[in-house]
Structure formats: structure tokens, C-alpha cells
C-alpha positions, 0 to 999 in steps of 0.5 A: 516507692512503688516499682514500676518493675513489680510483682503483686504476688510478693509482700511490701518489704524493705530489703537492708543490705549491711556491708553495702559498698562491699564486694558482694553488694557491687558484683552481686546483689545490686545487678541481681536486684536490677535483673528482678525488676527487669522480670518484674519480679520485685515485690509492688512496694519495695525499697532498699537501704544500702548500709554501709561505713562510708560516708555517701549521699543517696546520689553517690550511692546509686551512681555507685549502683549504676556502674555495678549494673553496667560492670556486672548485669545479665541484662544491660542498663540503658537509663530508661525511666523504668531504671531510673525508677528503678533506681529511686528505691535505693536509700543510702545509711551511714552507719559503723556496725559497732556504733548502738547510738547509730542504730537508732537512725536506721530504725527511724529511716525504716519507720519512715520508708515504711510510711512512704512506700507501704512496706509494711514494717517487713524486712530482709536483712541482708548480711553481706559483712566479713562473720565477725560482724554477724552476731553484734549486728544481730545483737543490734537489731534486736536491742533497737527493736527492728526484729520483733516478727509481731504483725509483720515478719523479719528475715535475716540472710547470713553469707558463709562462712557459718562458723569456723568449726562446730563450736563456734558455729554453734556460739553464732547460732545461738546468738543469731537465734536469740534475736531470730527464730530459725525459720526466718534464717536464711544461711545463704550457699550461692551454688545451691541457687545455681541452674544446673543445681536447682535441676539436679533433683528434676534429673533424678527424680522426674527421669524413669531413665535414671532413678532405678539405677541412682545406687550401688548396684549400677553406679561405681563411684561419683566426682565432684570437681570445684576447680579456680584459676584465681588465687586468693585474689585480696582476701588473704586475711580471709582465707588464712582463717578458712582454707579451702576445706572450710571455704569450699568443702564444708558448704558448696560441695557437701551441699550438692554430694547431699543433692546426690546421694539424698533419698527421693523426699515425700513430697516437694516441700522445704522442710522434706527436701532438708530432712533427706539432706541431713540423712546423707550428712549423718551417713558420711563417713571419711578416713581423715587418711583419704584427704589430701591437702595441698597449697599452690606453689608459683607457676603459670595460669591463663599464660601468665606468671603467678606467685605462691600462696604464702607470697600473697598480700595478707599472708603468713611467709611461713603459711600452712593454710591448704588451698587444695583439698581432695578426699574420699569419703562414703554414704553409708546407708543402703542405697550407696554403701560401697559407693566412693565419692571423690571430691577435690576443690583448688585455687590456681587450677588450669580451668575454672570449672564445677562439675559432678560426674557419676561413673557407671559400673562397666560391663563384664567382658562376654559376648562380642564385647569380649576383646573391647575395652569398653569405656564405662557409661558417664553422666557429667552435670557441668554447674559452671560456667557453661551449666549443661549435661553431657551423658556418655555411652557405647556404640558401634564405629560405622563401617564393616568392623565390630568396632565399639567407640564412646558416644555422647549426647551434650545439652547446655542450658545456653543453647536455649533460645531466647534464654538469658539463665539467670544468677543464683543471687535473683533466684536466692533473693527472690525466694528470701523475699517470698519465704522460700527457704529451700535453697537455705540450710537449715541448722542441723544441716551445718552442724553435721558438716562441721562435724565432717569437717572438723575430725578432718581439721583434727587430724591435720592439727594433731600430725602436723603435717605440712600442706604439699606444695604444687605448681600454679597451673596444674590440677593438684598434686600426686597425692590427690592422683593416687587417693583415685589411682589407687582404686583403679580409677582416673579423675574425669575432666569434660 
């Protein structure tokens, strides 16, 4: 089909969405697809196959596409003839993941799309499945000959999680890897296709304002807040094999404490971005004592009663599954040694909000400062939702007084005129389409942070501790407040 939405600059391909009448096709990639073609930023000869286990006709399926957009897009659907070519791109395929006889269906649909539209025999296999289905569908793929990378190229993008633990991650891997070299593995952290995550490298090292103090001879310590206001939301069955230390820390967050702490690259290329990355996992250091764990009581939320955790559909009554998690952790190398970072990350908070504060080192008290309590000087990078940057610093009080007050100067990136940002999914789509794997993690990059992770998860097992319960509503527990009062200093909330 060629899109009348196109980019020339793309190769002809043909984007394979396993698990398409899930959530994440419906809430995500459909509408992200949508927003391309409305930038013109699909390749000139596209289609989709939208694979999933329920019955559909390719009608059903792109009415199903239709209400996607219209619930979810940046941009609105209004059925010109541009969406409704749009619309023509998509292919529906019936398919039980664990049926091999039905694969062979898949491949004569393909070869046939192939025919029709000029794709070239490329593909983007997308695996937007629950992780149990990761490694048979791989399987598949290559027994069925739709892998092969010989005079076209093949990409597969894995959703997290990677892995339960190291072990397992490294069983995924292997399989993954026997079917698909690394560099056409595209493990896909949605947070790194974020706005305000995508400028972080441009704010530290494109800013003579900011770089020669981004150390431990100026900065007193950073926060990285991943705070929701919803529960588990339907996935309990999911989130009782993950909790929020391998749901949330294990990627999101040590992915942007790496965007952080990470020495400038030599150059802007992929793999020099990744390596200065896996420097900064290799240096993490964490007394698995420094890690607070906690799980959401009943309580109030956006004014509205809410239940437990353990009261949740699809889980466990007697449940220790943590879905607070707040810990102290170091860099240690010479940029940031004696540096603290504190992160935490909870289900059922007051606000929905992701952020990252680096707090500057105070002033000593000399000159007229002497008798100010002079607050120290703070950048606040707000991801979500409303990404931006807002910086903190001292000034005089207007008037006869010598009196110094906390001023601030705020952007935010929807103050732009004229700019709708667009969703992490086009960005990420987009680059898997073109080869860009910047935004992707790379497999030793998952491996130091199950290592990370794991000695955390090992301590936990091995006390038997139960995970603190705290109310629906608040920001955690006194635990998570003292890891930080304990060292003189407050959670920062903007």
C-alpha cells in the first residue's frame, strides 16, 4: 500500500504487531502510528500486520484502530481520505502464538504484502505479548524462515520486562539471540523516548552553565521521584511476579540515573552513548539496608476510596509484593564519589508525577549571608506530565531589608507555540524503523542492572521481612523519610 503520509527517507517495511488487540497496541502504538503519518513520517511503502488470537476480519480490526485513535491520539481523527488510506495499511492475522502450523500463514501473508506494497521482505517485529511469549514467538520466527537478515534486515522490539532476574534474563537472551543478532534487538523503556529525557544529554552537555559543576565538588546529592496515583490497575497476576523494584527501578529509573551520572560520550554515536551508560551501572553501589519496601494499605486518592494491594483482583490475600520502593544508592567513580542518589517510585501516591532534582551544595555562612537561611540552588527536570524545567536559586527581597528569598525560573515544554510534544512511542517507532537504537538498551546494560537489582531482591528474601504497609494516598512511609532525614536532607516535591 503506499501511504500517502510518507517518508522517502525510510526503508519499505512492514511493521508486525504480536499481541495486536492488547492494551498496549490500542492505548499506544495504534495512535503513535497515526501521529507519523500525520508528520509524514512513515516509510513510502508501509503496511501493518496486527497479530493477535481473536478472531477479527481486517474491517473489525481497523474500526477497532479508528476508536484507538480517537480515545487516545495527540492529533484528532477526522476520516479524511488521508486516514482512511491511512487505515488501508493495516492487515489483520489470526494466530495462537503457540500454534507452529499457523505460522506458516503469517509468512505467506508477509510474502504477499511484500508483493503488493514493495516492503522489500523487511520487517519490525513488534512484541507487544505478556514475557512468557517472547522467547517461543522468537522461536517461531526463525523456525518459519521470517528472520534470516540476508538481502533485507529484520528487527525485533522486546517490551520489558527483560527478565525476572539475571539468570532468567540471560536464558531470554540467549534464546532471543539465537534467532536475532544484537544489533537488530531493540529492548524497548518507553521513558527513554520521553521529551524531557531525550533533552537531558542537551541540558548537560550543550550548557557551559552546567557541565563544570555536574560533580561531587558542587552537587550535594540528586532525587529521582516515579510517583502514580493508580494501583495495579487489572495486571495484579503481573505485577506479583515484578513489584515495583523490578517494574519500575530496574529500567526506568536506573536508565535516567545513567543519563545523569554518565561521562560526556566522544562522540554522538549509539554505541558511545551505551558505553558511558554501562560505566555508571558497573559503578553502582547500594547497601541493600539503604532500601525501603513498602506496599499500599487502603486509603484516599484523587478523592476517592481505594482498597489495598493485597485486596486487588489477582492477588495473593497474604501478599508481600512491594510496590514502594525507596533507596539510596552511589556512583563510585571520580566524578560522583560521595555523591548520594536517592530514588524512590510507589503505586497509589497523591500525584502522578516523574521528576529528577539535582540539589546543589549550600553556601557557607560569611559575609552578609551570615544570619540567612539560604536555600540551596535546585534544578528540577519534570518528565511527566507536564515535562519542563524549572531552576532555583537566591536573590534579594525587593525593598530597604537585606533580605534574601528563593527565586526560580520555570520552562515547560507546552508553552511552546505551535507544538503539540509528541508520545515516546512515535519517537521510539520511528528510530526501530530507521535503525536507530540509541534509545534501546543494549544486553550488558541489562545485565548490570539485574545485578543491581538482584543482591537488593536477595537481601529481602533472605531477612523475610514484610513489606511496610502505608496508606492509599500518601507519599510512602517513615522509613523512606528517614533513609533521607537521616542525612540532613528533605524529599523535594515541585
Amino acid at each position: 500500500m503506499q501511504n500517502t503520509q510518507q517518508s522517502s527517507s525510510l526503508n519499505p517495511c512492514i511493521l508486525v504487531i504480536f499481541g495486536a488487540t492488547g492494551d498496549l497496541a490500542g492505548r499506544k502504538l495504534y495512535p503513535a502510528l497515526y501521529n507519523l503519518a500525520q508528520d509524514q513520517l512513515l516509510p513510502e511503502c508501509f503496511a501493518v500486520v496486527a497479530v493477535g488470537r481473536k478472531a477479527k476480519s481486517n474491517q473489525d480490526a481497523q474500526a477497532d484502530i479508528i476508536e484507538s485513535i480517537k480515545a487516545f491520539s495527540r492529533t484528532e481523527y477526522t476520516g479524511s481520505d488521508e486516514d482512511l488510506e491511512f487505515l488501508k495499511c493495516f492487515h489483520y492475522f489470526q494466530l495462537d502464538f503457540y500454534d507452529s502450523a499457523g505460522y506458516a500463514g503469517l509468512k505467506k501473508l508477509l510474502d504477499g504484502i511484500d508483493q503488493q506494497c514493495q516492503t522489500e521482505g523487511n520487517r519490525v517485529f513488534f512484541l507487544a505479548v505478556a514475557p512468557e511469549h517472547f522467547a517461543p514467538i522468537a522461536l517461531e520466527l526463525k523456525a518459519h524462515g521470517m528472520a534470516h537478515n540476508q538481502g533485507s534486515w529484520q528487527r525485533v522490539v522486546i517490551e520489558k520486562p527483560f527478565g525476572h532476574d539475571l539468570e532468567s534474563a540471560q536464558k531470554l537472551n540467549s534464546v532471543i539471540r539465537s534467532t536475532f543478532a544484537e544489533e537488530q534487538i531493540y529492548r524497548i523503556d518507553h521513558y527513554l523516548g520521553k521529551e524531557m529525557v531525550q533533552n537531558l544529554m542537551v541540558l548537560r552537555f550543550a550548557n557551559t552553565l552546567f557541565e563544570p559543576v555536574w560533580n561531587n565538588k558542587y552537587i550535594d546529592h540528586v532525587q529521582i521521584t516515579f510517583a502514580e496515583t493508580v494501583g495495579v490497575e487489572g495486571r495484579g497476576a503481573y505485577y506479583e511476579k515484578a513489584g515495583a523494584l523490578r517494574d519500575m527501578v530496574q529500567n526506568h529509573m536506573l536508565q535516567l540515573l545513567t543519563l545523569i551520572a554518565m561521562e560526556p560520550p566522544v562522540d554522538l554515536a549509539t554505541e558511545s552513548i551505551r558505553d558511558e551508560k554501562v560505566k555508571v551501572l558497573r559503578s553502582l553501589k547500594v547497601n541493600p539496608e539503604n532500601v525501603v519496601r513498602g506496599q499500599y494499605g487502603p486509603g484516599v486518592v484523587d478523592a476517592q476510596q481505594v482498597v489495598a494491594y493485597n485486596q486487588e483482583q489477582r492477588v495473593a490475600p497474604d501478599t508481600n509484593v512491594e510496590t514502594f520502593v525507596a533507596l539510596k544508592t552511589y556512583v563510585e567513580n571520580f566524578r560522583w564519589a560521595g555523591v548520594p542518589f536517592y530514588m524512590r517510585t510507589g503505586k497509589r501516591m497523591p500525584k502522578k508525577y516523574s521528576e529528577i532534582v539535582i540539589s546543589f551544595k549550600k553556601l557557607p555562612g560569611v559575609l552578609y549571608f551570615r544570619d540567612e537561611q539560604l536555600d540551596p540552588n535546585l534544578l528540577v527536570i519534570r518528565v511527566q506530565p507536564d515535562a519542563g524545567i524549572f531552576f532555583k536559586f537566591n536573590a534579594k527581597k525587593p525593598g530597604t531589608e537585606h533580605s534574601i528569598v528563593p527565586v526560580s525560573m520555570d520552562f515547560s515544554e507546552s508553552s511552546l507555540a505551535g507544538f503539540n510534544t509528541p508520545e515516546a512511542y512515535e519517537r521510539l517507532l520511528f528510530d526501530v524503523m530507521r535503525g536507530e537504537s540509541a534509545l534501546f538498551t543494549r544486553w550488558d546494560e541489562v545485565q548490570y542492572a539485574w545485578q543491581f537489582i538482584d543482591q537488593i531482591a536477595r537481601h529481602w528474601h533472605a531477612a523475610n521481612a514484610p513489606a511496610v504497609v502505608y496508606p492509599a494516598g500518601s507519599f510512602g512511609q517513615a522509613q523512606a523519610d528517614y533513609l533521607i532525614r537521616s542525612d540532613g536532607r528533605e524529599w523535594h516535591e515541585y
